[in-house]
C-alpha positions in Angstrom: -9.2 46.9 -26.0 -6.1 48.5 -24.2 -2.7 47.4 -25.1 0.6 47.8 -23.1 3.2 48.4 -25.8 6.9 48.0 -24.7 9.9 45.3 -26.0 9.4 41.9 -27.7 12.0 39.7 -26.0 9.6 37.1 -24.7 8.2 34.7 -27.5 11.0 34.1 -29.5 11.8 30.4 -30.0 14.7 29.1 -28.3 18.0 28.0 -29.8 19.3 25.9 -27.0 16.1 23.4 -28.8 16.0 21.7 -31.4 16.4 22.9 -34.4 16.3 26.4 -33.9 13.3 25.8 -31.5 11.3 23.3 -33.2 11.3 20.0 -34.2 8.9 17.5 -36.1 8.8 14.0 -34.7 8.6 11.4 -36.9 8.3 7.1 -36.9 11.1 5.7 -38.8 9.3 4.0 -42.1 5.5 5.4 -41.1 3.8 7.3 -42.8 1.7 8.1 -40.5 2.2 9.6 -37.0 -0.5 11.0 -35.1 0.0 12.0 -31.4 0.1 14.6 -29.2 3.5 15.9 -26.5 3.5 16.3 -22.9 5.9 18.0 -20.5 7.4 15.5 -17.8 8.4 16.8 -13.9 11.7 16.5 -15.1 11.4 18.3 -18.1 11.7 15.8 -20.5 8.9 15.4 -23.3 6.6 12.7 -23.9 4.9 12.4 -27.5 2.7 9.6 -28.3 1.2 8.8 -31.0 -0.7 6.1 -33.7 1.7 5.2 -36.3 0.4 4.0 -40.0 0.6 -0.1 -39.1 -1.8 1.1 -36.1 0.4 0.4 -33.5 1.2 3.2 -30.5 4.1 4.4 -30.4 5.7 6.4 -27.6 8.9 8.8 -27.6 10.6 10.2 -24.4 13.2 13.1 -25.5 15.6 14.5 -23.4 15.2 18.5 -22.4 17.0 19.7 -25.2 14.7 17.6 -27.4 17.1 14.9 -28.5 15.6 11.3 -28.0 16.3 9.8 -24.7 18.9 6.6 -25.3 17.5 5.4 -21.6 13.7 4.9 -22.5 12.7 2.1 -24.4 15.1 1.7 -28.2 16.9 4.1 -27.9 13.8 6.4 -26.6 11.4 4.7 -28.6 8.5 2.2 -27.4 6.3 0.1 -29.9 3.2 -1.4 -28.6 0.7 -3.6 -30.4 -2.6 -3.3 -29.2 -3.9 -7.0 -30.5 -4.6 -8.5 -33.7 -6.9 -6.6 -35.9 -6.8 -3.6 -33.4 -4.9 -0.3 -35.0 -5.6 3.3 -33.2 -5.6 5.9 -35.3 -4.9 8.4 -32.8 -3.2 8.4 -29.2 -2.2 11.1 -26.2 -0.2 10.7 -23.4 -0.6 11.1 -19.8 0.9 10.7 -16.5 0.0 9.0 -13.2 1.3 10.8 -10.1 2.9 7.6 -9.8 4.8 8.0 -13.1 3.0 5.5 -14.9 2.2 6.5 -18.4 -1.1 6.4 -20.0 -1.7 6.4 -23.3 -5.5 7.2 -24.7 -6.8 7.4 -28.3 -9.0 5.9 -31.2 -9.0 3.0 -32.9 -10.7 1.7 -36.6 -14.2 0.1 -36.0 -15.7 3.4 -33.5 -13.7 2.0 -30.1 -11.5 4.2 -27.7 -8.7 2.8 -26.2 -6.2 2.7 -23.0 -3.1 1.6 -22.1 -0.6 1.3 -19.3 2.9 1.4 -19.3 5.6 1.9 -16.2 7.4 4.6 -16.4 10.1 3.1 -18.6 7.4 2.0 -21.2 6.9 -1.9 -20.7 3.6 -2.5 -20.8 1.2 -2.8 -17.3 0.1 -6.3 -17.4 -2.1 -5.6 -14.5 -4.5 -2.7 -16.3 -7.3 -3.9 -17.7 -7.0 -6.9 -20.3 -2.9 -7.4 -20.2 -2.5 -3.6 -20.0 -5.1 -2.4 -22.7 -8.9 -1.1 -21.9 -10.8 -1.4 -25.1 -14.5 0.7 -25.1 -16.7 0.5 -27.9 -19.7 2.4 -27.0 -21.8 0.7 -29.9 -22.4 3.6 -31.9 -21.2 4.7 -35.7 -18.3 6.9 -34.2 -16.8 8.1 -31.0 -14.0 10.5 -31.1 -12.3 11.3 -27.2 -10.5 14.4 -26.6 -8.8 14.2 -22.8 -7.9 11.7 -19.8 -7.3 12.9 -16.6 -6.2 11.0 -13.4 -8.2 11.6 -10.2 -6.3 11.8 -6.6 -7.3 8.0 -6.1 -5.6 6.9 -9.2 -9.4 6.6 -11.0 -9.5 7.6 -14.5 -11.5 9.9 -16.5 -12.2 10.5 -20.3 -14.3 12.7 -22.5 -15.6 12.7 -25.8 -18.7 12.5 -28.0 -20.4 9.7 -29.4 -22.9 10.0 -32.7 -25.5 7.9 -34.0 -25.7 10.0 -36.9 -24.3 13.3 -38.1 -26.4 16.4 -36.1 -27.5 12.7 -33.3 -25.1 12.9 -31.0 -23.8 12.3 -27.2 -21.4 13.8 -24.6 -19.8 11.2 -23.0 -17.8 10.7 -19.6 -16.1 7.6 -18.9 -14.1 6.4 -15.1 -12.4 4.0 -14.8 -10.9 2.1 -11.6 -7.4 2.4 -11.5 -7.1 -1.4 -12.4 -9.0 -0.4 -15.8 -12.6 -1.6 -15.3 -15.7 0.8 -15.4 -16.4 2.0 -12.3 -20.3 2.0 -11.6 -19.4 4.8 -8.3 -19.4 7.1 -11.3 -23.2 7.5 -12.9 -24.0 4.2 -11.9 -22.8 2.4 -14.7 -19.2 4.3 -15.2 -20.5 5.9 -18.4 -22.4 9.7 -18.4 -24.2 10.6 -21.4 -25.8 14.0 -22.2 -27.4 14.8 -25.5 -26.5 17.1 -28.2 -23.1 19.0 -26.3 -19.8 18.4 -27.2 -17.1 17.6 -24.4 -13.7 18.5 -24.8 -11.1 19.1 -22.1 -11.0 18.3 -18.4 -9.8 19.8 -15.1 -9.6 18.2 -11.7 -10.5 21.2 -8.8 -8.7 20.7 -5.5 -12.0 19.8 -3.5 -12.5 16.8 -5.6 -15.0 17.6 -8.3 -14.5 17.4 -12.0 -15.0 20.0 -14.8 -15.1 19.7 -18.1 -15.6 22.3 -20.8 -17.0 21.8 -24.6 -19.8 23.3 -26.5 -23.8 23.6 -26.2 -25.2 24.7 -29.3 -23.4 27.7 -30.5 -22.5 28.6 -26.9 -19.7 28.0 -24.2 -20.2 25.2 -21.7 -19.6 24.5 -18.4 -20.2 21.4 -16.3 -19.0 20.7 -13.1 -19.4 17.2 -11.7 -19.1 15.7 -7.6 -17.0 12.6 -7.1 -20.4 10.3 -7.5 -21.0 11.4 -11.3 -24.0 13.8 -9.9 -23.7 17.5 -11.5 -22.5 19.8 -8.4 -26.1 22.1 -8.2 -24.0 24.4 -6.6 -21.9 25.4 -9.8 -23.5 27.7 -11.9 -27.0 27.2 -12.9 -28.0 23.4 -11.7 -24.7 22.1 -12.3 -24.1 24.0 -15.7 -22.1 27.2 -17.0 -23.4 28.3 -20.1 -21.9 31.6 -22.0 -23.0 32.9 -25.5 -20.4 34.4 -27.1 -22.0 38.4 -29.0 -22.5 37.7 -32.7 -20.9 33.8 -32.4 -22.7 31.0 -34.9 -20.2 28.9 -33.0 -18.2 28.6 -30.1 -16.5 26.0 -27.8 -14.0 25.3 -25.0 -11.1 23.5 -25.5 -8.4 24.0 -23.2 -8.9 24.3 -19.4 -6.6 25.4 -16.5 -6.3 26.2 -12.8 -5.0 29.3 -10.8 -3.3 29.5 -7.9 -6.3 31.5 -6.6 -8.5 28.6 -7.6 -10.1 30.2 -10.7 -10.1 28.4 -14.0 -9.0 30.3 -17.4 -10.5 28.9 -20.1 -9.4 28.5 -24.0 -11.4 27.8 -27.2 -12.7 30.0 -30.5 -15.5 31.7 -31.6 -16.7 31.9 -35.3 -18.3 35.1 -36.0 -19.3 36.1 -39.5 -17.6 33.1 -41.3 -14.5 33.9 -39.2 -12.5 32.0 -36.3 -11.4 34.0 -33.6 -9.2 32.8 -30.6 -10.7 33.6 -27.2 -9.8 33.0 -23.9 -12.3 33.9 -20.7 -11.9 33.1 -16.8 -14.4 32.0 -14.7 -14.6 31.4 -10.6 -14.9 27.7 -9.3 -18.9 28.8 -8.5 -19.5 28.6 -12.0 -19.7 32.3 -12.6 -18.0 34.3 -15.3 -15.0 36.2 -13.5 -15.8 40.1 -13.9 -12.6 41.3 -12.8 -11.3 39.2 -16.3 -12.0 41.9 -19.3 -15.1 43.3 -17.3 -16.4 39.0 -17.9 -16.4 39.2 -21.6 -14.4 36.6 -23.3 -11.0 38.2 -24.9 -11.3 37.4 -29.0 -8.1 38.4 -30.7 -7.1 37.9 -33.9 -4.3 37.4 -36.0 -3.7 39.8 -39.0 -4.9 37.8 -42.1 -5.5 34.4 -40.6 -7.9 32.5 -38.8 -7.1 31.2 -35.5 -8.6 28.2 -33.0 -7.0 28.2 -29.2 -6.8 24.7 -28.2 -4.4 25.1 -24.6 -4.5 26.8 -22.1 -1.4 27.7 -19.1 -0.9 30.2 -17.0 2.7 31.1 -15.9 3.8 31.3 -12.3 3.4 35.2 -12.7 0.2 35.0 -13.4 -0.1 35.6 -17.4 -1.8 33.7 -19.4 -0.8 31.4 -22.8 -3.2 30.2 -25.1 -1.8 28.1 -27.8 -3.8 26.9 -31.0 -3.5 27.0 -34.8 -4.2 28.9 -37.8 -6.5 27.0 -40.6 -5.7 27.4 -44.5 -2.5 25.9 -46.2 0.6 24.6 -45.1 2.1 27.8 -45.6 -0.8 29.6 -43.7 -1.5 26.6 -41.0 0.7 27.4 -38.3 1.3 27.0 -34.2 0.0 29.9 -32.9 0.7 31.4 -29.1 -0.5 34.0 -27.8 0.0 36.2 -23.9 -2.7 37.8 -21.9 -2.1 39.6 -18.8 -4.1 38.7 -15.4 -6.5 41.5 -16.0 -7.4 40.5 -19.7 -5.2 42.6 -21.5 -2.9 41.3 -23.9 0.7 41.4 -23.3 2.4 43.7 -25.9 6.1 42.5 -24.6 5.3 39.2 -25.4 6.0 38.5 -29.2 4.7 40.5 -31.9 1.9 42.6 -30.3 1.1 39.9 -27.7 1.2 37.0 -30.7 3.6 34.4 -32.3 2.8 32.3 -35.2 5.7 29.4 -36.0 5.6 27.4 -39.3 6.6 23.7 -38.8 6.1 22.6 -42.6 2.7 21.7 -42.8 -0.6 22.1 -41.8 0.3 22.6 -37.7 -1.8 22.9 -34.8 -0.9 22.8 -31.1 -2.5 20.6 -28.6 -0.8 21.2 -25.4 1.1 24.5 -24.0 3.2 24.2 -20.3 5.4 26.5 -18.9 8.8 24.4 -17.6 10.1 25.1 -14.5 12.7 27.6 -15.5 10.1 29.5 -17.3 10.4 28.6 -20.6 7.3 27.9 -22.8 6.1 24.2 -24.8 4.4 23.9 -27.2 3.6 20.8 -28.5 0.7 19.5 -31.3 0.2 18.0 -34.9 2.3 18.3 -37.9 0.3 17.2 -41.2 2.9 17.0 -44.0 1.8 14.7 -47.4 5.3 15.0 -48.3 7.6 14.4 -45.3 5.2 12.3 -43.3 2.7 13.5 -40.5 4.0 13.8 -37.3 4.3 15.4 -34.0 5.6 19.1 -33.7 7.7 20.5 -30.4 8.5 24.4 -30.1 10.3 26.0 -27.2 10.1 29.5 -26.6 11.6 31.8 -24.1 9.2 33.1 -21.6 10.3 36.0 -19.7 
């Protein structure tokens, strides 16, 4: 693969945040912090999470990453989702409307949502006093992305298993009042056997794609408003891409261009190895040629083994992809990396198109966004037996 070689400047982490351009967000007296950060209009950071006692727990933190004193206690927000009921993971999101919306999973195989106004008191008029509570009646579900439709409908993705190697893809909508919406599949709830679903992407005309795994092979599925697979993407509905020499492979971080093609993230494991890759396909559900002649770009990173979990694509057209190393906590580590439009990466970015930043423990990233004034989030897990787990913020400068 060619490689433009010229400075570094772009990649370093940013003083102005933080500390030193990272922090770890922890609960006060938890243990236990579990969540995942978003990037607000305003450029202020959103972390939620599932604290030890179960509870969800949302932060709002001001641009230079300090808590902001104006959200909740002092720019914290504690909400109980009943008696008996703890989550054990939660994600943010945000309405167009500014209403936040808070997704995860709970003990006892259920998935969870809750409303909050902008401000983070609880939406009394969401589902059951704010909370939608799913149990699919099977021996685990684990959901891995929300997205909110133009109409203010809701959509989530995950699997469902009966027993290890038994398994469903699921796809859930909701109305925007938080009940199951039979206008999607009939019943509000899509199943298809033995694929994985991971992340989703609202396209401009309406339909819905979502990206995961079939087999050992990339997938694509692209749905219509109604729940019915669009037989105009792809093959019947489907966009399935093996990956040369892979055992495994899977999408897990979608986004749009400005042309209206979608880069894709995920990983590859070829000969007992994870490799990061990133590939871009057209909204027809074919792999885009003019991307690394259609091949998926695997990099890796000297010594380590690397998963892509995020996906953005600056305003200039180059591409992020954000993910983490595997190993210790000295080798598990955010890991960011640029590619330029044509599939090439971007030697002025970092160290040979890479960066790698150690937040104490074993770190992965979960979300990547480009602010307005170019700089680059990152935000994801921190898993620290010492310190307590929490949620990890790194700020980098992008040009």
């Amino acid at each position: 693969m060619d490689r433009i070689r010229t400075g570094k400047a772009a990649g370093e982490l940013d003083p102005g945040f933080g500390d030193a351009g990272k922090l770890v967000y922890r609960v006060t007296g938890a243990t236990h912090f579990s969540g995942a950060a978003l990037l607000q209009d305003d450029a202020r950071i959103l972390i939620a999470g599932a604290e030890a006692g179960g509870e969800v727990v949302i932060l709002r933190c001001l641009p230079n990453g300090q808590l902001d004193p104006e959200f909740g206690d002092e720019g914290q927000v504690n909400i109980s989702l009943g008696t008996g009921i703890s989550a054990t993971t939660a994600r943010p999101a945000i309405q167009p409307d500014g209403k936040i919306l808070v997704h995860g999973d709970l003990e006892g195989e259920m998935i969870f949502v809750v409303r909050c106004a902008a401000d983070g008191t609880v939406d009394t008029r969401f589902g059951n006093n704010g909370v939608v509570l799913i149990d699919l009646f099977q021996s685990a579900e684990r959901f891995r992305a929300l997205v909110v439709q133009s109409d203010g409908k809701i959509v989530l993705s995950g699997e469902s298993w009966r027993a290890y190697d038994d398994y469903d893809a699921i796809l859930i909508r909701l109305t925007a009042s938080g009940q199951l919406d039979p206008g999607f599949g009939g019943t509000g709830i899509i199943r298809t056997f033995r694929m994985g679903y991971g992340p989703l992407l609202n396209l401009p005309d309406g339909r819905l794609l979502v990206g995961g795994r079939a087999k050992n092979a990339l997938l694509f599925e692209c749905y219509l408003p109604d729940g019915q697979l669009d037989k105009q993407f792809g093959n019947a509905g489907a966009l399935v891409v093996e990956v040369e020499s892979a055992s495994y492979s899977e999408v897990a971080g979608l986004t749009l261009q400005d042309d209206g093609s979608i880069v894709a993230a995920g990983s590859a494991g070829i000969d007992s190895q994870l490799f990061p890759l990133v590939i871009r396909i057209l909204s027809t559900g074919q792999v885009d040629n003019s991307f690394n002649h259609g091949l998926p770009v695997l990099d890796s990173f000297d010594g380590y083994e690397v998963q892509n979990f995020a996906v953005a694509v600056q305003p200039d057209g180059k591409i992020l992809a954000a993910g983490g190393s595997t190993g210790t906590p000295d080798t598990s580590n955010f890991t960011l990396m640029r590619i330029l439009p044509s599939g090439r990466l971007d030697m002025e970015f970092g160290s040979d198109a890479r960066v790698m930043t150690d937040l104490g423990g074993f770190d992965s990233v979960s979300n990547v966004f480009v602010q307005p004034n170019g700089q680059i989030l990152l935000g994801g897990r921190v898993i620290d037996f010492d310190k307590g787990n929490g949620v990890g913020v790194a700020r980098y400068m992008g040009s």
